[in-house]
C-alpha positions as CSV (number, residue, x, y, z in Angstrom):
1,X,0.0,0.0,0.0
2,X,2.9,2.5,-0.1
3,X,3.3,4.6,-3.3
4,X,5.4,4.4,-6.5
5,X,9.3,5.0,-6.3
6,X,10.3,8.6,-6.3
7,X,12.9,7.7,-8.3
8,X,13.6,9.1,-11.9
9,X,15.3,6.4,-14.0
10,X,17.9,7.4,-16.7
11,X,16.5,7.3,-20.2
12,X,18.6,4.4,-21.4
13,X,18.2,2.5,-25.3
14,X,15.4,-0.5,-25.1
15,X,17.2,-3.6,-25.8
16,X,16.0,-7.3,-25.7
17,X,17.4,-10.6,-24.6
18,X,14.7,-12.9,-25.8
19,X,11.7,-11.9,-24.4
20,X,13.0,-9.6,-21.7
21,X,13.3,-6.0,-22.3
22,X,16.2,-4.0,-20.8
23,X,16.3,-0.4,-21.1
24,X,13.8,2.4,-22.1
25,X,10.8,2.0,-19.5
26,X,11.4,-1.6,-19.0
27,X,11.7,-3.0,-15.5
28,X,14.5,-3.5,-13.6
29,X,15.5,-6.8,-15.0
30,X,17.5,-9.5,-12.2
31,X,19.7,-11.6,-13.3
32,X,22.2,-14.7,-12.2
33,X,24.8,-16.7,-13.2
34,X,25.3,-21.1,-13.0
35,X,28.0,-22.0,-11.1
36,X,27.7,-26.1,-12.4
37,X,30.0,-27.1,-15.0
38,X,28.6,-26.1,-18.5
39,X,28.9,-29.8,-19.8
40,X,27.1,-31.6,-17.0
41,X,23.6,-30.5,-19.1
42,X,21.4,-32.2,-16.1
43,X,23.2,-30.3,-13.5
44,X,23.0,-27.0,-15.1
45,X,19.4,-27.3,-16.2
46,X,18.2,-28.4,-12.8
47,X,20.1,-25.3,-11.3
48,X,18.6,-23.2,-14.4
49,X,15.1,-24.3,-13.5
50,X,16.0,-23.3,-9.7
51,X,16.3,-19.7,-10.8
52,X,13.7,-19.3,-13.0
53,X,11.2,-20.4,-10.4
54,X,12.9,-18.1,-7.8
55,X,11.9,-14.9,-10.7
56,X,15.4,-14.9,-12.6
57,X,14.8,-12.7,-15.8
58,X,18.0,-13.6,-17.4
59,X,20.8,-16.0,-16.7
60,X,24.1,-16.1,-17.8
61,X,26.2,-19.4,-18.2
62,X,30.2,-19.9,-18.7
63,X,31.0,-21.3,-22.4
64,X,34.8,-21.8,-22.1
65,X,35.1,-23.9,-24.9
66,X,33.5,-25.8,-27.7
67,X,32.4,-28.6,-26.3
68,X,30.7,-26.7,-23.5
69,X,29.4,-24.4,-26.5
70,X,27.9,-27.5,-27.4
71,X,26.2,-28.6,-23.7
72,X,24.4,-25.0,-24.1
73,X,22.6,-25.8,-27.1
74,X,21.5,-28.8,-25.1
75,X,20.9,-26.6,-21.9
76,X,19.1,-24.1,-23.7
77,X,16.3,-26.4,-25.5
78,X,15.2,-27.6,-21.9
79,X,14.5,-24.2,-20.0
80,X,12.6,-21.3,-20.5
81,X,14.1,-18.4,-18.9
82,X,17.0,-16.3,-21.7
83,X,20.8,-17.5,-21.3
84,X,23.6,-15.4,-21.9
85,X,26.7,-16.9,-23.1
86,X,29.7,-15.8,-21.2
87,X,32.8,-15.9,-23.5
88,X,36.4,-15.1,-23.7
89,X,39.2,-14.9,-26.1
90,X,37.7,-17.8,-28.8
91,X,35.6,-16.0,-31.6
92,X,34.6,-19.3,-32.7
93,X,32.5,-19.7,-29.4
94,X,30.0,-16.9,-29.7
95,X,29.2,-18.2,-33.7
96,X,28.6,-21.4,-32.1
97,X,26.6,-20.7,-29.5
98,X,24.4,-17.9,-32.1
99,X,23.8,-20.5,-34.2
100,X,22.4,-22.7,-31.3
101,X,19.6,-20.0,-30.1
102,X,22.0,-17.8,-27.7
103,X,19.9,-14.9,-26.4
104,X,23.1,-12.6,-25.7
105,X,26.5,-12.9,-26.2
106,X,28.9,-11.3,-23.3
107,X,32.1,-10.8,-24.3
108,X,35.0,-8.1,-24.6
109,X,35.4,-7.2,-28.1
110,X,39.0,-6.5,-26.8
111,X,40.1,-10.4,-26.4
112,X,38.8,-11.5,-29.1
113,X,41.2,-10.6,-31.3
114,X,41.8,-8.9,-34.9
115,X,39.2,-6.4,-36.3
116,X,37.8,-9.6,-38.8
117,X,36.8,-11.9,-35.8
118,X,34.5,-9.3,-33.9
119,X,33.2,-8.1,-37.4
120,X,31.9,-11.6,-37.9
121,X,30.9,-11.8,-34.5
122,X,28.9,-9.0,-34.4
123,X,27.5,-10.1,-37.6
124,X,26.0,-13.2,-36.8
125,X,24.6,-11.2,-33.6
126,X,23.0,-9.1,-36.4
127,X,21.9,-11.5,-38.4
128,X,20.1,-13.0,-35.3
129,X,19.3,-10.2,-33.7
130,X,21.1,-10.7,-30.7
131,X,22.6,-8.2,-27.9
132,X,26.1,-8.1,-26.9
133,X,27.1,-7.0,-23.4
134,X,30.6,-5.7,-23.2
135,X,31.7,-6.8,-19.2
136,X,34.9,-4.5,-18.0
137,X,36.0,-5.9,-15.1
138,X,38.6,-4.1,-13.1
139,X,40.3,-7.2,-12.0
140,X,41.2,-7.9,-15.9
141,X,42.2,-4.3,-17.4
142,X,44.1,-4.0,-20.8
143,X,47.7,-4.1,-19.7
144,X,48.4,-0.5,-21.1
145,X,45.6,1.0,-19.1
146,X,47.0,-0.9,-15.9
147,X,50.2,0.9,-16.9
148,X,48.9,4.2,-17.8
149,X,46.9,4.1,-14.3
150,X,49.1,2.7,-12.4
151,X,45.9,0.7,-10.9
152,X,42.4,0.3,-11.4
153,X,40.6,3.6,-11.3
154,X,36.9,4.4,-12.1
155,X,38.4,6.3,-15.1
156,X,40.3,2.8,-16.4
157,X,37.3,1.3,-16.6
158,X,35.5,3.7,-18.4
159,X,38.3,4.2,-20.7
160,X,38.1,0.8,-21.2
161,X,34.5,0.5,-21.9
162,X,34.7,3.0,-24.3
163,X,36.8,1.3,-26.2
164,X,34.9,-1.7,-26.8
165,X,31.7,0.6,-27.3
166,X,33.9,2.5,-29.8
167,X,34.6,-0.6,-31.5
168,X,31.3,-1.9,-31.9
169,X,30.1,2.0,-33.2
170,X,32.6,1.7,-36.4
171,X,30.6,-1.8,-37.1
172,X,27.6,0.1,-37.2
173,X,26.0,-2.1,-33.9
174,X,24.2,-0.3,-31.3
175,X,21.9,-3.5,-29.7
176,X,24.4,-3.8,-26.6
177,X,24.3,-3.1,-22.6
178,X,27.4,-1.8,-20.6
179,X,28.9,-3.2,-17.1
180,X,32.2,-1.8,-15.2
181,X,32.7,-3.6,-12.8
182,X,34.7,-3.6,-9.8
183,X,34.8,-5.4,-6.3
184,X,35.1,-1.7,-4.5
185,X,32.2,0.1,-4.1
186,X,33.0,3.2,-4.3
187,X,34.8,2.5,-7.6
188,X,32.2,0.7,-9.3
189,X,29.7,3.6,-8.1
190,X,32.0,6.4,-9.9
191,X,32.6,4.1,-13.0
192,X,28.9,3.4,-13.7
193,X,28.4,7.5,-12.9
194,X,31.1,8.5,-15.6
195,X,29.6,5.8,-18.1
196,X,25.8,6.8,-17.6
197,X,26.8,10.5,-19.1
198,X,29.0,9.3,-22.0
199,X,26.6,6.7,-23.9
200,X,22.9,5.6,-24.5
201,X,22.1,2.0,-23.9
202,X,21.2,-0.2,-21.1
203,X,24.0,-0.5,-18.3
204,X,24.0,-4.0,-16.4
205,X,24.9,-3.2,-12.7
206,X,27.1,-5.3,-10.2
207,X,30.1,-5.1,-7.8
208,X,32.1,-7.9,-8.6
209,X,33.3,-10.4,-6.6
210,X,31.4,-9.0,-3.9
211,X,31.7,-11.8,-1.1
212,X,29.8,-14.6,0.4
213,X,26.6,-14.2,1.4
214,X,25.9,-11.7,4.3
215,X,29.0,-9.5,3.1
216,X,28.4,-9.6,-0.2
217,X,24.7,-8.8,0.2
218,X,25.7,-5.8,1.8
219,X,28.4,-4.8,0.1
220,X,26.1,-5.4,-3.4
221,X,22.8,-3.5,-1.2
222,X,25.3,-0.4,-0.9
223,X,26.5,0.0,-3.9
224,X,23.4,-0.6,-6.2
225,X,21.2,1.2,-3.9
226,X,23.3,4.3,-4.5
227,X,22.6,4.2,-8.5
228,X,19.7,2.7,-8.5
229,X,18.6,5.9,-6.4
230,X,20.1,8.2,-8.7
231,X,18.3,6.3,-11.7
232,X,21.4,4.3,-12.9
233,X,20.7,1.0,-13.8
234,X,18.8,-1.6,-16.1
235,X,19.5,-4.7,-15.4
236,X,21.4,-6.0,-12.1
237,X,23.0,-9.3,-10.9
238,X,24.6,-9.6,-7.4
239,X,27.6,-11.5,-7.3
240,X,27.8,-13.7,-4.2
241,X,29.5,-16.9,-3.4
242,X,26.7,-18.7,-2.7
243,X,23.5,-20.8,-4.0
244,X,22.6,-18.8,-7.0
245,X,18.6,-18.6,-6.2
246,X,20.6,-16.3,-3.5
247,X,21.3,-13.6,-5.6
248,X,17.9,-13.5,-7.5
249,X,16.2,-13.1,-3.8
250,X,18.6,-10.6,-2.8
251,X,18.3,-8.4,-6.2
252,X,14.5,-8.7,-5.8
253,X,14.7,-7.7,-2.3
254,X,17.1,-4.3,-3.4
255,X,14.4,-3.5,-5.8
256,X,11.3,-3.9,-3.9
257,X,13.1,-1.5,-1.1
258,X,13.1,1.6,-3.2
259,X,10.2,0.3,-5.2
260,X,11.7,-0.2,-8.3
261,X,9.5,-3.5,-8.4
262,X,7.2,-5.6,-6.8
263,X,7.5,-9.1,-6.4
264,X,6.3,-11.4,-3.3
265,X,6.0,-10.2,-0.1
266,X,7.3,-7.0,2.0
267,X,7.7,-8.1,5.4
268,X,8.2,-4.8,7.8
269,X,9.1,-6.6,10.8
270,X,10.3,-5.1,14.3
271,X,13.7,-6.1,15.3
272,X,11.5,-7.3,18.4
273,X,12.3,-6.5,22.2
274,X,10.9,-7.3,25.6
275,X,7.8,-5.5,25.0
276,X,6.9,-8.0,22.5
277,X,4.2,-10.5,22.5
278,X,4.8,-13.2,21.1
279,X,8.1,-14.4,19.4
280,X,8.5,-12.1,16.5
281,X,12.2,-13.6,15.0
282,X,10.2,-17.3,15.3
283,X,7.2,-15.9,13.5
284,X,9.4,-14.3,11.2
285,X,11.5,-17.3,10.6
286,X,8.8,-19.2,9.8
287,X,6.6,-17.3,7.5
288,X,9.3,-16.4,5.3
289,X,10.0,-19.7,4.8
290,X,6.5,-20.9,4.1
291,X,5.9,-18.1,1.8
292,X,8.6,-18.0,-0.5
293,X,6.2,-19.4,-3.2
294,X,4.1,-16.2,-3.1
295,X,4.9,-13.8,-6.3
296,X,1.9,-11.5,-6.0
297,X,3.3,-8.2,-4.3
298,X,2.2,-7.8,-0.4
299,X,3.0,-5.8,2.2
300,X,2.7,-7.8,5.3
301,X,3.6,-6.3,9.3
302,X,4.6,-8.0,11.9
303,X,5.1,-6.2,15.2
304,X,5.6,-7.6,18.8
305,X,4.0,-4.8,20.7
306,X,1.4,-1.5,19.9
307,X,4.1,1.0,20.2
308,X,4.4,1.5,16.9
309,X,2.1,-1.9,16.0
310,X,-1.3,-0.4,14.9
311,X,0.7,2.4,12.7
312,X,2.8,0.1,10.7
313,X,-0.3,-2.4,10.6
314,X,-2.4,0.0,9.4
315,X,-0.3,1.1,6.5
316,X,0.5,-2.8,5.0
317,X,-1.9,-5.0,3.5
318,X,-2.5,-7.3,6.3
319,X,-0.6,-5.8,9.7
320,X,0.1,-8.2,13.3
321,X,0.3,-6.0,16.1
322,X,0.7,-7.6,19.6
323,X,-1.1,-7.2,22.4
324,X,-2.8,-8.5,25.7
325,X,-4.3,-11.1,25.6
326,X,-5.1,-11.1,21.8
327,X,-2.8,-10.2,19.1
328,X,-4.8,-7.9,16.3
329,X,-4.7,-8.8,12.6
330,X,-5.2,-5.5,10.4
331,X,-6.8,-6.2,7.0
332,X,-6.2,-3.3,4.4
333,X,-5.8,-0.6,7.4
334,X,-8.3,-2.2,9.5
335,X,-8.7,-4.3,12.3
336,X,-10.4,-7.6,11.2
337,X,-9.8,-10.2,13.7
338,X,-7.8,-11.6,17.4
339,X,-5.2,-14.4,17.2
340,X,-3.6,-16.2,20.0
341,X,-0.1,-17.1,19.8
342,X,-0.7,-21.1,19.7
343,X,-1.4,-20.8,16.6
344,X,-0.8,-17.7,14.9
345,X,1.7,-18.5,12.3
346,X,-0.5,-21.0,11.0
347,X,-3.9,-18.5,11.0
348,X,-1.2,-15.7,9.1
349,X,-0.2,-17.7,6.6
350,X,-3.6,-18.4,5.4
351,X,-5.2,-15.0,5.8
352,X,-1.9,-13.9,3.5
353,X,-2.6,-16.6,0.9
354,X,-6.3,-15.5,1.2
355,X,-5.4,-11.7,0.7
356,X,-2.4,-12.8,-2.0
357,X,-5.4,-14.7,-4.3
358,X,-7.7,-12.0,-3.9
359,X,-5.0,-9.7,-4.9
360,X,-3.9,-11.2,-8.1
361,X,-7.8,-12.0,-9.0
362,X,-8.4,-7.8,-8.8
363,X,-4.9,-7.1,-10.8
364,X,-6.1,-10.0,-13.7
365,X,-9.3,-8.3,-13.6
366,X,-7.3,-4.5,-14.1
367,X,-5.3,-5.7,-16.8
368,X,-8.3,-7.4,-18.6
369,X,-10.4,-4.2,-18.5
370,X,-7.5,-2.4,-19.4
């Protein structure tokens, strides 16, 4: 129930990888990457099919070779979500893998080699209609920049993107997003600022090599949010060494926190104390769990006590406030009902299943009359 995102989004190229737009007035497109080896195909689909059913728009997998280039025209038959093909050095690669239904191509134009091998990359990407995203890294800078540098800077990296988007302008190719990435924040922050001003399509955000999962969470939640805020920022993926479906939840949940987009629920939940009353981490715990299934957009309350209970209750689509003897369930602002705590996980989860159907039966209806 709380209002649209204040937030004015650059005015960035529309591009598509398959069916997913980036760019232009898209939304916010999460992405994620396989960590299973390319050529175990049963592996890599099952982990595929993970993501997809956690809300992955796009998912990138490694193609280090030819025979793997070959396992992703096998992957790529059995899921549904797009695949990016992440490639290096072998021009070879990227024909293959266009040829067997790639929906984008990431490479650097720069390690691919002569002038004739990215022509005829970017041809077949023409041909087929396919994006390229050109992925600086600061970890893997052109030798001569290192050395005219001295070390990575967020002016490196732009320098370095600018190349490769330079390259692809002679060819006459403008269906491509834009990532600088580095594993400091502040870095990657002033990289993607510089880049945002200097060209027109969609930029993929990250900080690279961010950490495991709590760190890297945060250290991805800091760096995004800052431009996100400022409008920077088309398509995301947070880079954290863990499970993958990880970094799909955690890139939803940066989004749906400045209401860049809606998906599942919004728990507002009190850090609890000992004016609460009943066990708000347990309940918490719990219905999270339970719930993860839930796509339709809620925001849902839970608060141990009426100090600030009732107010945050009042504001979400269904609010707990407790109290003595009875906790009080608040239905869209307004008290509807008493639970007791023996079994008030169980009596949440279905009034937010209740409230979750009704609310996707009204939006099906809106879009229909629309």
């Amino acid at each position: 129930m709380h209002c649209e995102s204040p937030i004015k989004r650059r005015l960035s190229r529309k591009i598509w990888v398959g069916n997913v737009p980036v760019g232009g007035d898209a939304p916010i497109a999460v992405q994620s990457m396989t960590n299973t080896d390319t050529l175990d195909v049963a592996a890599t689909v099952a982990q595929i099919r993970r993501l997809e059913d956690a809300g992955a728009d796009i998912v990138r997998v490694s193609v280090p070779d030819m025979d793997a280039a070959e396992a992703f025209g096998k992957i790529k038959q059995q899921v549904k979500v797009p695949l990016v093909a992440d490639i290096h050095f072998d021009y070879k690669i990227a024909l293959r893998v266009a040829e067997l239904g790639v929906d984008c191509l990431r490479i650097n134009p720069g390690n691919i080699g002569r002038e004739d091998r990215v022509k005829a990359v970017v041809d077949a990407a023409r041909e087929r209609n396919i994006p390229i995203r050109i992925g600086v890294n600061a970890g893997s800078l052109e030798k001569d920049l290192q050395k005219k540098y001295g070390e990575p800077t967020p002016e490196a990296l732009l320098e370095s993107a600018m190349r490769h988007v330079d390259h692809l302008d002679r060819l006459d190719f403008q269906n491509f997003k834009v990532s600088v990435k580095a594993s400091d924040v502040f870095m990657a922050v002033a990289a993607y600022r510089l880049l945002a001003k200097q060209i027109e399509q969609p930029l993929h955000l990250g900080i690279t090599e961010a950490g495991g999962l709590r760190s890297g969470t945060v250290k991805s939640a800091v760096g995004l949010g800052m431009l996100l805020a400022e409008g920077i920022g088309d398509t995301i993926r947070i880079s954290l060494a863990a499970d993958p479906v990880e970094e799909i939840k955690v890139g939803f949940d940066i989004l749906k926190s400045l209401r860049l987009r809606s998906r599942g629920i919004n728990f507002i939940a009190c850090p609890s104390c000992s004016r609460q009353n009943f066990d708000v981490v347990k309940t918490m715990n719990e219905l999270e769990g339970r719930l993860e299934d839930l796509l339709v957009p809620l925001d849902v309350a839970v608060i141990g006590c009426v100090v600030n209970g009732p107010g945050e209750a009042k504001e979400a689509h269904i609010g707990l406030t407790g109290g003595t003897p009875s906790n009080l369930i608040y239905i869209d602002g307004k008290p509807a009902q008493k639970l007791q705590n023996d079994n008030l996980v169980d009596e949440l989860e279905r009034l937010i299943r209740e409230k979750a159907a009704e609310k996707a039966e009204a939006d099906a209806a809106l879009i229909v009359r629309g």
